[in-house]
C-alpha positions in Angstrom: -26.2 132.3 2.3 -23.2 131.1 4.0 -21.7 127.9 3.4 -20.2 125.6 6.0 -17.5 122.8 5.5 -17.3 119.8 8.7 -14.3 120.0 10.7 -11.2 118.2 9.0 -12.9 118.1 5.5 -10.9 119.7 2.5 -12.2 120.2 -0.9 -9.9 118.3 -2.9 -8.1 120.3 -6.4 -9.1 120.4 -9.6 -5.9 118.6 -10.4 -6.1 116.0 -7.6 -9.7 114.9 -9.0 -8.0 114.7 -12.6 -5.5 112.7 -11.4 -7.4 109.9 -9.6 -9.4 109.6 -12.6 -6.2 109.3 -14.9 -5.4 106.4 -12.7 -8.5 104.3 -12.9 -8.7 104.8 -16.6 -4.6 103.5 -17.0 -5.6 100.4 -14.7 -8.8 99.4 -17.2 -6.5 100.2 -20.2 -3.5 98.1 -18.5 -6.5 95.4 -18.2 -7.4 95.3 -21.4 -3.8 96.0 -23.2 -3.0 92.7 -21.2 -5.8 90.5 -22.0 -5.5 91.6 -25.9 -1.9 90.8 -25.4 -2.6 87.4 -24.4 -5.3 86.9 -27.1 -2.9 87.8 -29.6 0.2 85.8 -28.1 -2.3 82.6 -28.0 -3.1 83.1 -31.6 0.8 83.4 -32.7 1.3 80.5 -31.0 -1.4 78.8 -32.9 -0.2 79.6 -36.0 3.4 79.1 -35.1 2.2 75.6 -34.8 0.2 75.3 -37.7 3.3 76.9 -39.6 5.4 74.0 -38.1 3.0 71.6 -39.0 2.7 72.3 -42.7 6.4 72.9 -43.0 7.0 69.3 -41.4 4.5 67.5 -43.7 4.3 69.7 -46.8 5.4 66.8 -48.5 2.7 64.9 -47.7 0.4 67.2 -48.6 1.6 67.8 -51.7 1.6 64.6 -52.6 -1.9 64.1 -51.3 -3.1 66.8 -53.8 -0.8 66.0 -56.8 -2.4 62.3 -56.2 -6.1 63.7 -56.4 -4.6 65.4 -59.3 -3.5 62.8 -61.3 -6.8 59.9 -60.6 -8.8 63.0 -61.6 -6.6 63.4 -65.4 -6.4 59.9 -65.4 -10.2 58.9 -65.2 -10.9 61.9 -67.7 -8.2 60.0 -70.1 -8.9 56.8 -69.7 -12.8 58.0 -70.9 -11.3 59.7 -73.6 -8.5 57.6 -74.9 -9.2 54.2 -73.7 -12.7 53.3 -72.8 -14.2 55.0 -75.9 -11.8 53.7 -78.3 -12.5 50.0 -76.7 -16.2 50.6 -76.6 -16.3 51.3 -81.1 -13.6 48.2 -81.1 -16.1 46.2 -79.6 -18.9 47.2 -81.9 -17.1 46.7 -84.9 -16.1 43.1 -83.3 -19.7 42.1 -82.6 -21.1 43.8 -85.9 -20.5 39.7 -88.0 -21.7 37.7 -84.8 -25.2 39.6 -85.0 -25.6 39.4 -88.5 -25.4 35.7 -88.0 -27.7 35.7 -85.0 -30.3 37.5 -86.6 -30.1 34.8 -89.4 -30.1 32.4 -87.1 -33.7 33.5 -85.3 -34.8 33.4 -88.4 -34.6 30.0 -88.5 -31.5 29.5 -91.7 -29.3 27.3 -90.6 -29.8 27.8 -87.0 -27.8 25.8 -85.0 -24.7 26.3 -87.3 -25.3 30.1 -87.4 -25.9 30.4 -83.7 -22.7 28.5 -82.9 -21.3 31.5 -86.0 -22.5 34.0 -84.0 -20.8 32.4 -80.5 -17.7 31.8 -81.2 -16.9 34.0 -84.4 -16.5 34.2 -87.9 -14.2 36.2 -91.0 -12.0 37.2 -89.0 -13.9 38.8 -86.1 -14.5 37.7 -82.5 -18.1 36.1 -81.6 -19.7 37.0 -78.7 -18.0 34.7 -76.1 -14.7 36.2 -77.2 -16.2 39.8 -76.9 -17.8 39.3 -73.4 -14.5 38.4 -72.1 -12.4 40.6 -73.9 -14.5 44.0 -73.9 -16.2 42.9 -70.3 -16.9 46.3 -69.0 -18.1 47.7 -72.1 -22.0 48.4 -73.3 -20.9 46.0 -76.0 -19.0 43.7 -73.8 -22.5 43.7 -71.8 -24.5 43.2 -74.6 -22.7 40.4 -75.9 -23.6 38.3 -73.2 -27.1 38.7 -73.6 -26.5 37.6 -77.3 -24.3 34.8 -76.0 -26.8 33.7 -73.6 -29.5 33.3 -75.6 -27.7 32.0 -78.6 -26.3 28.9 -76.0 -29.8 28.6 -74.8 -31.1 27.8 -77.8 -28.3 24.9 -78.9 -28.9 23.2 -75.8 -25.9 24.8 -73.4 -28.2 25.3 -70.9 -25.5 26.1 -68.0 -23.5 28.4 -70.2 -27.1 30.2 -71.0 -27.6 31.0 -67.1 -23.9 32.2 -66.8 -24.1 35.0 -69.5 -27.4 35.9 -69.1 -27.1 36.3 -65.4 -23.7 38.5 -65.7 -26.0 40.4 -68.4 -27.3 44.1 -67.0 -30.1 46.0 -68.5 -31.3 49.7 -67.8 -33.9 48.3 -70.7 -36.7 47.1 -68.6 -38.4 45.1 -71.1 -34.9 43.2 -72.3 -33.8 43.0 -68.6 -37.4 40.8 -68.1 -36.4 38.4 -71.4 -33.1 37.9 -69.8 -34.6 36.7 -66.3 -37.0 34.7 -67.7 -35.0 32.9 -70.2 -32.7 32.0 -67.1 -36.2 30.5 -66.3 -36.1 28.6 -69.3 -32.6 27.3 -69.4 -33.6 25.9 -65.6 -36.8 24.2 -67.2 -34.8 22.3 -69.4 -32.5 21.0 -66.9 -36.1 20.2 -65.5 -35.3 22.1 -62.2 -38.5 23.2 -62.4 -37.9 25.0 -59.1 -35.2 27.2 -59.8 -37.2 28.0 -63.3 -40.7 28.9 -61.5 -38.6 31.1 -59.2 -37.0 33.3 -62.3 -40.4 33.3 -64.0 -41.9 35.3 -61.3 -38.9 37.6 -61.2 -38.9 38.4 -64.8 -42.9 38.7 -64.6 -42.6 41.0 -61.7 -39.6 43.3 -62.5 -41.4 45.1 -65.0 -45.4 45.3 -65.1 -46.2 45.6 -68.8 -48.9 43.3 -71.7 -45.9 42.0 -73.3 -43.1 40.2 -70.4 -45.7 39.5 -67.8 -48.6 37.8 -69.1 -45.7 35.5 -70.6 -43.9 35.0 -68.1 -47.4 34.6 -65.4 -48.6 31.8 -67.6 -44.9 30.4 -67.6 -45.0 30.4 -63.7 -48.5 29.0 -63.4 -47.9 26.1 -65.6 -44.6 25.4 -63.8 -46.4 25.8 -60.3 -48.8 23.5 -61.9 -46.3 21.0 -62.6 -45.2 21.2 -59.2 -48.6 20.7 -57.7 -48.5 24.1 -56.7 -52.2 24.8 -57.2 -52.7 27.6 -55.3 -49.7 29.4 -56.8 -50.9 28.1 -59.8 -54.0 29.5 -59.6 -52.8 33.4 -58.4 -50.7 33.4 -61.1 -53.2 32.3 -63.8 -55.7 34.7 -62.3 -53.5 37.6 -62.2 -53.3 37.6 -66.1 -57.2 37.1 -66.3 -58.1 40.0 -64.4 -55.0 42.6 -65.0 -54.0 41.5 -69.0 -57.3 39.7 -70.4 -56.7 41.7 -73.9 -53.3 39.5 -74.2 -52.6 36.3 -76.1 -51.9 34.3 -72.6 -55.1 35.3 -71.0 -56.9 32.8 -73.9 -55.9 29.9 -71.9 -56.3 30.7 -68.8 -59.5 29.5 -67.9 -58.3 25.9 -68.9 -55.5 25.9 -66.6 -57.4 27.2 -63.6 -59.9 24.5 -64.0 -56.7 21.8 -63.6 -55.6 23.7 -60.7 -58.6 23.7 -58.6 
């Protein structure tokens, strides 16, 4: 069958078609050889910068790490060569001022021995001394419990708030004693007020039969004594129906009858 071409139309050469094909492939490549170009030239510049930046302030950031450097060596030895040596110097220190304070609760000489154990004997600190000097210390924090109730019980009733209320205790049980011998220090300077308000805190930090029975009957009589019957009576009642097998919960019933 014969083929026929229109008038004016030309079948264009192999080569021709090659070469307009070359053409539009160069102008994609040119495209993206240009937009990689850029890509790249942005990132030189950006680390140009950066480059400029840390060569301009690479003293500071040295320094910046060697000071990192140096709290973090320095907090290891001060553990190592200061704060343990000053927590067995403190120990040592307190090791005659207990010995007399354990005499002392045993009721030998009490008031001398207590006074012993405050302000030190042969030769080594008592626990005033230590609080102050080793403050920071598990001894230094001890001591002030020691001190505290050692004061309260020769009559320096301020001084027995003072170091038992800078005394902290992860010891539930001793952490109760101390608030609520704050208590008593405030009863005796018959601010019976301040004292209730202690005696519920040290009842109600730790629930246990020993601290909070005490420390419930302690409140409820001071409430009592304040003509704070209804107070009186939740807190009597508490330690009749939550510690009834405890010493405190034997008078109870007595002291509800005042209240109501």
């Amino acid at each position: 069958m014969a083929t026929y071409n229109k008038r004016g139309y030309k079948t264009p050469k192999e080569k021709e078609v090659k070469d307009v094909v070359t053409e539009e492939q160069q102008v994609i490549i040119d495209e993206k050889d240009s937009t990689t170009a850029g890509v790249f030239s942005k990132l030189d510049e950006t680390a140009s910068r950066t480059e400029d930046w840390v060569a301009k302030n690479q003293k500071i950031i040295i320094g910046l790490v060697a000071g990192i450097a140096v709290a973090t060596i320095g907090y290891l030895a001060y553990q190592k060569f200061i704060e343990a040596p000053k927590q067995n110097e403190a120990a040592s220190e307190m090791f005659v001022a207990q010995q007399n304070f354990e005499k002392a609760t045993n009721g030998v000489a009490s008031d001398s021995l207590y006074k012993l154990a405050l302000n030190g004997s042969e030769g080594k600190f008592g626990f005033v001394k230590i609080a102050d000097e080793y403050s920071g210390t598990d001894a230094g924090n001890l001591a002030n419990y020691y001190a505290g109730i050692a004061s309260l019980n020769i009559g320096k009733y301020d001084d027995a708030i003072k170091y038992l209320g800078e005394f902290k205790s992860k010891e539930a049980i001793v952490g109760a004693l101390a608030i609520g011998a704050i208590g008593d220090a405030y009863s005796q300077k018959n601010q019976q007020k301040e004292a209730l308000d202690y005696y519920v805190k040290a009842a109600e930090s730790n629930k246990n039969d020993f601290t909070t029975p005490r420390f419930l009957l302690k409140a409820g009589k001071t409430a009592l004594a304040l003509g704070q019957k209804e107070d009186a009576i939740k807190y009597l009642t508490d330690i009749k129906e939550n510690y009834d097998a405890t010493p405190e919960a034997a008078s109870v019933d007595v002291l509800i009858g005042l209240a109501q």
